[in-house]
GUVEXSE-511668 format. One record per residue (C-alpha): chain; z, x, y. Coordinates in Angstrom, 2 decimals, always signed. Layout:
<atoms>
+-------+---------+---------+---------+
: chain :       z :       x :       y :
+-------+---------+---------+---------+
:     A :       Z :       X :       Y :
...
+-------+---------+---------+---------+
</atoms>
This chain:
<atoms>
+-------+---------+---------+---------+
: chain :       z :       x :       y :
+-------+---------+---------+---------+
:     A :  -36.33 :   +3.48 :  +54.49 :
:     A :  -39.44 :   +4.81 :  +52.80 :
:     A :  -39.15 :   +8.11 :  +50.65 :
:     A :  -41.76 :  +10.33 :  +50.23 :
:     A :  -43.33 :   +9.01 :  +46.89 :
:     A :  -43.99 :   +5.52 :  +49.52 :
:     A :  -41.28 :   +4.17 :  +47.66 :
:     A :  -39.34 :   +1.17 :  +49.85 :
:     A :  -36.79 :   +0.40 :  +47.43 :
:     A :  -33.62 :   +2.31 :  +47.32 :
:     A :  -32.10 :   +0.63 :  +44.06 :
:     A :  -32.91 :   -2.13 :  +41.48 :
:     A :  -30.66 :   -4.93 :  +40.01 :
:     A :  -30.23 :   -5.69 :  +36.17 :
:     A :  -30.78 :   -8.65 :  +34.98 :
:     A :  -28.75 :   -7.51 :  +32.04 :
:     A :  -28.45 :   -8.38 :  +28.22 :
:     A :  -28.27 :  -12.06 :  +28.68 :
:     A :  -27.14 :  -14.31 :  +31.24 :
:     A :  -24.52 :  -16.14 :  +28.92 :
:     A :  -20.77 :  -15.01 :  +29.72 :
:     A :  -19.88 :  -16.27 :  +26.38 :
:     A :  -22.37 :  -14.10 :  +24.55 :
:     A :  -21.72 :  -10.94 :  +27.52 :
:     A :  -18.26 :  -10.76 :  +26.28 :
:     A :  -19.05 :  -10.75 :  +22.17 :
:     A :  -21.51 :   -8.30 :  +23.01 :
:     A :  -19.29 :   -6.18 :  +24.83 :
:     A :  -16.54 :   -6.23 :  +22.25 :
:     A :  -18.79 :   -5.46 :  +19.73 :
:     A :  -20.77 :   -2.48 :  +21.49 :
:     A :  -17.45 :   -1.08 :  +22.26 :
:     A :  -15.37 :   -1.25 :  +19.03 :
:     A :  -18.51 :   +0.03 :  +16.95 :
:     A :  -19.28 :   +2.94 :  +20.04 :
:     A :  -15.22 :   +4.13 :  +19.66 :
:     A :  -15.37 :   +4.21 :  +15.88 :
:     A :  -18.69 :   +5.58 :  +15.67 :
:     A :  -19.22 :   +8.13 :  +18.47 :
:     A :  -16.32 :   +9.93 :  +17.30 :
:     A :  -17.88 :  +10.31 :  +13.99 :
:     A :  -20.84 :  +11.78 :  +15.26 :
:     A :  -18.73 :  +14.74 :  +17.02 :
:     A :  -16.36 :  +14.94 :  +13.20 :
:     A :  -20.05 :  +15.72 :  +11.72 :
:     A :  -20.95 :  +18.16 :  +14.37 :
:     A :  -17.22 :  +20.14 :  +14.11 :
:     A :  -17.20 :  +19.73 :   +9.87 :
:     A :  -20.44 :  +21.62 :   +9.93 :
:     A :  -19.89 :  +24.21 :  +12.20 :
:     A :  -16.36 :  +24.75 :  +11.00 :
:     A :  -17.36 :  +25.44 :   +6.55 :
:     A :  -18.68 :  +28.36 :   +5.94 :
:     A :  -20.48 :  +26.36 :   +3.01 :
:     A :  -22.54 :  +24.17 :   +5.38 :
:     A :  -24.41 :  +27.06 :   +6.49 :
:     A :  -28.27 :  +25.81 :   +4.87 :
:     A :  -31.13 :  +24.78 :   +7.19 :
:     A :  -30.85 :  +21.23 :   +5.85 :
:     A :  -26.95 :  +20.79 :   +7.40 :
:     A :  -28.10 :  +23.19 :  +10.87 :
:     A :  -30.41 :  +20.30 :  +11.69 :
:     A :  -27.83 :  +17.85 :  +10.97 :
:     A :  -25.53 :  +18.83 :  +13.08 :
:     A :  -28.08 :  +18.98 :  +15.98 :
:     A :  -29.09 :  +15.29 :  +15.04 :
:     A :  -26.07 :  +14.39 :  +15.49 :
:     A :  -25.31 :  +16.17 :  +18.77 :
:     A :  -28.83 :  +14.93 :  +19.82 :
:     A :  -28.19 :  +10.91 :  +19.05 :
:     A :  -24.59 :  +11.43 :  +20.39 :
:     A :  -25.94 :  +12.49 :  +23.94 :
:     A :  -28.53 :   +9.30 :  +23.44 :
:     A :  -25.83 :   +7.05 :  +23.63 :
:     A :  -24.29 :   +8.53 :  +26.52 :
:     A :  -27.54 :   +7.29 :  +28.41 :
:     A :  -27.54 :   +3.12 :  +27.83 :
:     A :  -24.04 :   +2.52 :  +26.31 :
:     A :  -21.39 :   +3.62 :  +29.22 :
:     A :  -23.18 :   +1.88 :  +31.95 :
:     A :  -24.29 :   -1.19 :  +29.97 :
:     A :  -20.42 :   -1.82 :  +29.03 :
:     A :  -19.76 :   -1.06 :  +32.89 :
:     A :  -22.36 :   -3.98 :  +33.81 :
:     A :  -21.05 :   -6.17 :  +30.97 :
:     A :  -17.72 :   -6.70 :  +33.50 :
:     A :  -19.86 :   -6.70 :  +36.71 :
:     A :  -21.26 :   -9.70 :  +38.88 :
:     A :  -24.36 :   -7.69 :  +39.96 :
:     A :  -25.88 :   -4.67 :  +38.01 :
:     A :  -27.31 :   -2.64 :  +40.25 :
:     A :  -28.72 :   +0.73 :  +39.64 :
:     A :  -30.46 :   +3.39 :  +42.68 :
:     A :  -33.66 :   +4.30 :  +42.19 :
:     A :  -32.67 :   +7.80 :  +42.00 :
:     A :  -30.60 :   +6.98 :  +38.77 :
:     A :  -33.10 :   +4.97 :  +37.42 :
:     A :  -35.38 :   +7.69 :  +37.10 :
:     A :  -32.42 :   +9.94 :  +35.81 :
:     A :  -31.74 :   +7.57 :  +33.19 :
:     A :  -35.40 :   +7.16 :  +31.95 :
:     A :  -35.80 :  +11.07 :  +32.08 :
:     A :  -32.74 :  +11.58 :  +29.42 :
:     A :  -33.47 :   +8.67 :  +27.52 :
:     A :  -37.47 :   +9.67 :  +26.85 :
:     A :  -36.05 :  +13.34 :  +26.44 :
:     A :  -33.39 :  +12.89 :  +24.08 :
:     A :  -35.29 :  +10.39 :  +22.57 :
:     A :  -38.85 :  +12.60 :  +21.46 :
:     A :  -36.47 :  +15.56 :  +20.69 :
:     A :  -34.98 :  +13.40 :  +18.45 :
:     A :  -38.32 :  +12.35 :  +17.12 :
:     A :  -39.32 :  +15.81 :  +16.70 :
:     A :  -36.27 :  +16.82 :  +14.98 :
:     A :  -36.94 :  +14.49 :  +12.03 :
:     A :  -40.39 :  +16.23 :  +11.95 :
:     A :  -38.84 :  +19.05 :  +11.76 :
:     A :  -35.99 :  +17.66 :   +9.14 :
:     A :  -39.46 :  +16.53 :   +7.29 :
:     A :  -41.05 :  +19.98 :   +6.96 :
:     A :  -37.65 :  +21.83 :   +5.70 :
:     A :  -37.00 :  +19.14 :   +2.71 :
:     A :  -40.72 :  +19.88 :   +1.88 :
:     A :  -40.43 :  +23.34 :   +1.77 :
:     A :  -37.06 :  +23.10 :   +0.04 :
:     A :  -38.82 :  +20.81 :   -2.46 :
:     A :  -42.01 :  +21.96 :   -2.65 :
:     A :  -41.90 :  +25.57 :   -2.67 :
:     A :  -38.10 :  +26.58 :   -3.31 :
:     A :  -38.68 :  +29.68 :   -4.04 :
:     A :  -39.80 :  +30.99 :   -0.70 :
:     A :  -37.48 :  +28.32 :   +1.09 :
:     A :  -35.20 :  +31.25 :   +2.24 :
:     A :  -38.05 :  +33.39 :   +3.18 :
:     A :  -39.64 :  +30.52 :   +5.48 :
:     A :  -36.75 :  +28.42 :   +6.77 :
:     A :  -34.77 :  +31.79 :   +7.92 :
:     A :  -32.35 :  +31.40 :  +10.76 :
:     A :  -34.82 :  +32.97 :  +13.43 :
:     A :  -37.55 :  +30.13 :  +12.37 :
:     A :  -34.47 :  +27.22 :  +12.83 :
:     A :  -33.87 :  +28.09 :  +16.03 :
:     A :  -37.85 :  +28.59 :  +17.19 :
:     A :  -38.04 :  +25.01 :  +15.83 :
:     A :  -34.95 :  +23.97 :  +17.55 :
:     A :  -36.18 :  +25.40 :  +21.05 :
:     A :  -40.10 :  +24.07 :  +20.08 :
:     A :  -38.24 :  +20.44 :  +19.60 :
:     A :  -36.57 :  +20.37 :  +22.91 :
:     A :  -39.61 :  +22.00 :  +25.05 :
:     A :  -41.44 :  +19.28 :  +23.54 :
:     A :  -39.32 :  +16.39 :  +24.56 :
:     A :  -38.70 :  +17.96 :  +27.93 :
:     A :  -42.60 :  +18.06 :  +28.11 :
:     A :  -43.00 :  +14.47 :  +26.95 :
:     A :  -40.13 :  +13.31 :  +29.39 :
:     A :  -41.71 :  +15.07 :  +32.53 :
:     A :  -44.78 :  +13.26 :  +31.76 :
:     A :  -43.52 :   +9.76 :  +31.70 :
:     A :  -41.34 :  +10.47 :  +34.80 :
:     A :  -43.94 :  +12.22 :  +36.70 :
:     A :  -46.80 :   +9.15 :  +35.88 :
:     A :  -43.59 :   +6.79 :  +37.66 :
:     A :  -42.68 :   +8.73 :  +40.82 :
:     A :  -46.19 :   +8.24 :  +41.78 :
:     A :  -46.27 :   +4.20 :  +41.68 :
:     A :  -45.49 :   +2.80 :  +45.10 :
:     A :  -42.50 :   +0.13 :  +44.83 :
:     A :  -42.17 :   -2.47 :  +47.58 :
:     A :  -41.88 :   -5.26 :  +45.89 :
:     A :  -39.10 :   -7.21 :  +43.69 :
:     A :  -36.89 :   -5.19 :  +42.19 :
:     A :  -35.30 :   -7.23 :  +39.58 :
:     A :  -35.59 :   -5.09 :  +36.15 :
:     A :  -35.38 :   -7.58 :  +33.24 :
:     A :  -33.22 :   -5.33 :  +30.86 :
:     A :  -29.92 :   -3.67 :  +30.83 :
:     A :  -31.09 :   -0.23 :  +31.59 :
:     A :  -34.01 :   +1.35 :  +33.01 :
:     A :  -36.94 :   +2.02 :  +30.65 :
:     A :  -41.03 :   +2.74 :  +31.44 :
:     A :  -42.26 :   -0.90 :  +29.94 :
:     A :  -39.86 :   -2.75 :  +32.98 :
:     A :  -40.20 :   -0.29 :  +35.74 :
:     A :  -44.03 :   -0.66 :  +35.70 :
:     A :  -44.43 :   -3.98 :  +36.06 :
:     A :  -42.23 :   -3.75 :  +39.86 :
:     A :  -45.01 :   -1.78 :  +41.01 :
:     A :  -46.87 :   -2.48 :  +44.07 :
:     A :  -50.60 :   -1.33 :  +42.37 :
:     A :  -52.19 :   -1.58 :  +39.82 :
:     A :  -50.91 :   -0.43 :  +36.73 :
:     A :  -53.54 :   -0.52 :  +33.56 :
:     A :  -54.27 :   +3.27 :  +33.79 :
:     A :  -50.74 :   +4.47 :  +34.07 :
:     A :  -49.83 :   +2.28 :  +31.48 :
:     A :  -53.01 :   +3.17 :  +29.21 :
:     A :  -51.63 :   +6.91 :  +29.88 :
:     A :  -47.75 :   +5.68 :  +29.01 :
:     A :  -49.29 :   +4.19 :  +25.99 :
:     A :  -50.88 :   +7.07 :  +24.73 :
:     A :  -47.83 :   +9.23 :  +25.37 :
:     A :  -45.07 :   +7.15 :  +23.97 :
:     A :  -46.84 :   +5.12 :  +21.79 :
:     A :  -49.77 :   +6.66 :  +20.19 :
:     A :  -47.32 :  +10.18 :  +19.92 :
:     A :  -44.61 :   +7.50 :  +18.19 :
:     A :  -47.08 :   +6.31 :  +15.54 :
:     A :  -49.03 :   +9.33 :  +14.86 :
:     A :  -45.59 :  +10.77 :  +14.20 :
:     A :  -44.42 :   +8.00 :  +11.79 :
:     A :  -47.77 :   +7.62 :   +9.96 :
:     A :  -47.01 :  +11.86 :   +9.72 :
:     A :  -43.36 :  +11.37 :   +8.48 :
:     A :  -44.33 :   +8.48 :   +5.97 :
:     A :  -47.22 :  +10.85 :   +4.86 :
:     A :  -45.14 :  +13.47 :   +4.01 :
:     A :  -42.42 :  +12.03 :   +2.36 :
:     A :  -45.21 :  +10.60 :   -0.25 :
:     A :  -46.34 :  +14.17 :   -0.83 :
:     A :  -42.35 :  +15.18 :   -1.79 :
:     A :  -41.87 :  +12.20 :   -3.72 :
:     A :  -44.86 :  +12.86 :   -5.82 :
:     A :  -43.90 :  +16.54 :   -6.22 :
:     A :  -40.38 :  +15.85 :   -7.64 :
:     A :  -41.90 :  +13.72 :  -10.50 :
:     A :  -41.92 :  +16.98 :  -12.40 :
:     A :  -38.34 :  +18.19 :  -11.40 :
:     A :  -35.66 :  +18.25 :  -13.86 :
:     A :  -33.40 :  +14.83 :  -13.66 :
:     A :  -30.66 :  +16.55 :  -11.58 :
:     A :  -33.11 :  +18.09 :   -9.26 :
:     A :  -34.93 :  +14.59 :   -9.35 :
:     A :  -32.21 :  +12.78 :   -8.44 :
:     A :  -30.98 :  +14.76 :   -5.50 :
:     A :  -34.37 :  +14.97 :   -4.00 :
:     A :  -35.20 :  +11.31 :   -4.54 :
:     A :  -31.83 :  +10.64 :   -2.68 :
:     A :  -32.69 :  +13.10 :   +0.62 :
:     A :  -35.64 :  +11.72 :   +0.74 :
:     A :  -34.30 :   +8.13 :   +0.76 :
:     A :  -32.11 :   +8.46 :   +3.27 :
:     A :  -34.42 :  +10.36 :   +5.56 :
:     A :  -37.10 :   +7.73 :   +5.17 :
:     A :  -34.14 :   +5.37 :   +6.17 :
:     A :  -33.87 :   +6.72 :   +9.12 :
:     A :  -36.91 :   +7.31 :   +9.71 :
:     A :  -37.88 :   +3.24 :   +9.48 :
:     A :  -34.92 :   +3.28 :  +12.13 :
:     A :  -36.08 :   +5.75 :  +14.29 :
:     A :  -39.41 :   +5.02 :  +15.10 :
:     A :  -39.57 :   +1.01 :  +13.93 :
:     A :  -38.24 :   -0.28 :  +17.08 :
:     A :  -40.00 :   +2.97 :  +19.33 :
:     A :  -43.52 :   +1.52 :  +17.97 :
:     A :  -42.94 :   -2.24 :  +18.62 :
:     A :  -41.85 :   -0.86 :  +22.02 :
:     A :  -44.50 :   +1.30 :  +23.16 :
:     A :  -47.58 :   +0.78 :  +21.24 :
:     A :  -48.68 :   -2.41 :  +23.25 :
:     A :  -49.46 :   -3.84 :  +26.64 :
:     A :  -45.98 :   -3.83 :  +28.52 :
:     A :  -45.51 :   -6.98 :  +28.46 :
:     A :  -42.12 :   -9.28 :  +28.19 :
:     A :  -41.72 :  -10.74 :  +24.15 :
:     A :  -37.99 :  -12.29 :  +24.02 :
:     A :  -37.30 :   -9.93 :  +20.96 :
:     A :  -37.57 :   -6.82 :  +23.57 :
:     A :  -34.14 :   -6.82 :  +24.72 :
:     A :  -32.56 :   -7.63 :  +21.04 :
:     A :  -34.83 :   -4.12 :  +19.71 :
:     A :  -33.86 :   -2.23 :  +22.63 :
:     A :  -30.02 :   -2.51 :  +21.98 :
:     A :  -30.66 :   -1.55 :  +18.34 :
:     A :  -33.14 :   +1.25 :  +19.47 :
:     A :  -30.97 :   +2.95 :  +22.57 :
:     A :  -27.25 :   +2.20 :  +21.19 :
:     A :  -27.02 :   +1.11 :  +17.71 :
:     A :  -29.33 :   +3.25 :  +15.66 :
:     A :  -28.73 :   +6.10 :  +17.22 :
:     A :  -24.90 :   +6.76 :  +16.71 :
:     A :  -25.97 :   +5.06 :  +12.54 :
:     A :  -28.41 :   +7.60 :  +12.27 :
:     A :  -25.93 :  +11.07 :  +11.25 :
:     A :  -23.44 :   +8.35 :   +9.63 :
:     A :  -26.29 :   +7.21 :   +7.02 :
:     A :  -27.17 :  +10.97 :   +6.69 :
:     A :  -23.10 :  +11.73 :   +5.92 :
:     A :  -22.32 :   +8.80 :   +3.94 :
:     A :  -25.36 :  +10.18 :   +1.44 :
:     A :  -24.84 :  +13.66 :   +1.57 :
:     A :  -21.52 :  +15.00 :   -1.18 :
:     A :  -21.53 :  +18.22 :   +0.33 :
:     A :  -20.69 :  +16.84 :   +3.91 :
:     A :  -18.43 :  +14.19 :   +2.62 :
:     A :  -16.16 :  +16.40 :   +0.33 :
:     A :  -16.33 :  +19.59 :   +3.69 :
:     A :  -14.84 :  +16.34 :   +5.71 :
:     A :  -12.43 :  +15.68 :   +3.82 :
:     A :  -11.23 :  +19.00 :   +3.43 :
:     A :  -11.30 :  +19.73 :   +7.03 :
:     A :   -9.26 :  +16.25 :   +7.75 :
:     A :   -6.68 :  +16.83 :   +5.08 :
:     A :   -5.52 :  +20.11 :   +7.04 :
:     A :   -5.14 :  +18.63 :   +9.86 :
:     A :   -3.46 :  +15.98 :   +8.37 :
:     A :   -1.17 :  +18.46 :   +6.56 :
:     A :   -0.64 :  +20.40 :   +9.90 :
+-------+---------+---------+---------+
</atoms>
């Protein structure tokens, strides 16, 4: 049954995590028992900021929509690949293959973007405090906020578009646990150096230039604060920490994934667990965990429920 993008195969199979039952089920147990205690933490950030008054600042805005933004990430990978963990054959259609990839590269740049974006308030915040209000108004939030999502919906399209046009009539065997542009390639029936030269320069090259960016400009705040007054010093140094944190996160396992020639290294599937279900829902705990204001507005907001 051939579709109109000459596409013969209606579905592929997973070859999943591993192949070990042993090591499926320790996997699973530990995916899901660190995806119920963290997910929900994700959506306490989200409801803590929106619900204090005090949180109002540009700094806990973005936040929030990190956390929104790596709690729809996991959505993607983590339901299905706990699904497959209890399955005898992982199969996925081709129709929700693509789905999957589109969300996954979509949520993922926005996410990348958004730490731009986190990057350029703490400088302004830091670097020119006196016109922070002035610059990082609510108006300019939400132009960044909408500029972050067109661009990962831009970036997304891309990747999907460059796969709809491959012709696949061939095995269809993907050597992961979910469906991602480095495994999907290689099942094509063509040849595949330009479209993955173009992948490369979209995912990759955008990944790195990003990081180099990120790294760049947390060197220029750090260098700034020097000056600062030890209290002001000290609560810059420790933004900046933890955003650099996640930052190394973010983007570590993104470069060693799409900055080189798709092809199979046996720490790909290891990296892509971290990158698609373990970072993300870390990511707005590490941010929380380092952040008093958030802590002591959570605590609040659970003691009166508690008391109700």
């Amino acid at each position: 049954m051939e579709t109109e993008n000459s596409t013969v195969l209606t579905d592929f199979i997973l070859l999943g995590l591993t192949q070990s039952q042993h090591v499926q089920l320790l996997v699973f147990v530990l995916v899901l028992g660190f995806y119920l205690i963290i997910l929900p933490g994700n959506f306490l950030i989200i409801l803590t900021i929106r619900s204090d008054p005090g949180l109002t600042a540009p700094l806990y805005f973005f936040l929030g929509n990190l956390a929104f933004l790596d709690a729809s990430y996991s959505f993607i990978v983590a339901p299905r690949m706990l699904v497959d963990f209890l399955s005898k054959k992982k199969i996925i259609s081709y129709r929700g293959c693509i789905t999957q990839l589109f969300f996954l590269h979509f949520l993922g740049a926005g996410e990348m973007f958004l730490l731009v974006v986190m990057a350029f308030d703490r400088y302004i915040a830091i670097c020119h405090p006196l016109h922070y209000s002035t610059i990082m108004n609510p108006r300019v939030c939400y132009t960044l906020l909408l500029a972050l999502w067109l661009g990962g919906f831009a970036h997304s399209i891309v990747q999907v578009a460059l796969i709809l046009h491959l012709p696949f009539c061939g095995p269809n065997q993907l050597d992961n646990f979910f469906c991602d542009v480095p495994q999907v390639i290689k099942l094509a029936c063509t040849d595949t150096f330009v479209v993955e030269l173009l992948m490369v320069s979209n995912s990759g090259l955008l990944t790195l230039l990003c990081f180099l960016g990120l790294l760049a400009s947390y060197a220029v705040i750090l260098c700034r604060v020097k000056g600062h007054s030890s209290e002001g010093k000290n609560k810059a140094l420790s933004t900046c920490t933890t955003h650099i944190i996640i930052v190394f996160l973010m983007f570590g396992p993104a470069i060693f994934i799409y900055t080189r020639p798709f092809r199979a290294f046996p720490a790909d599937k290891v990296v892509s667990l971290f990158h698609t279900v373990i970072f993300p829902l870390m990511n707005p705990v590490i941010y929380t965990l380092r952040n008093q204001e958030v802590k002591a507005s959570m605590k609040r907001l659970l003691s009166r429920h508690m008391a109700c």
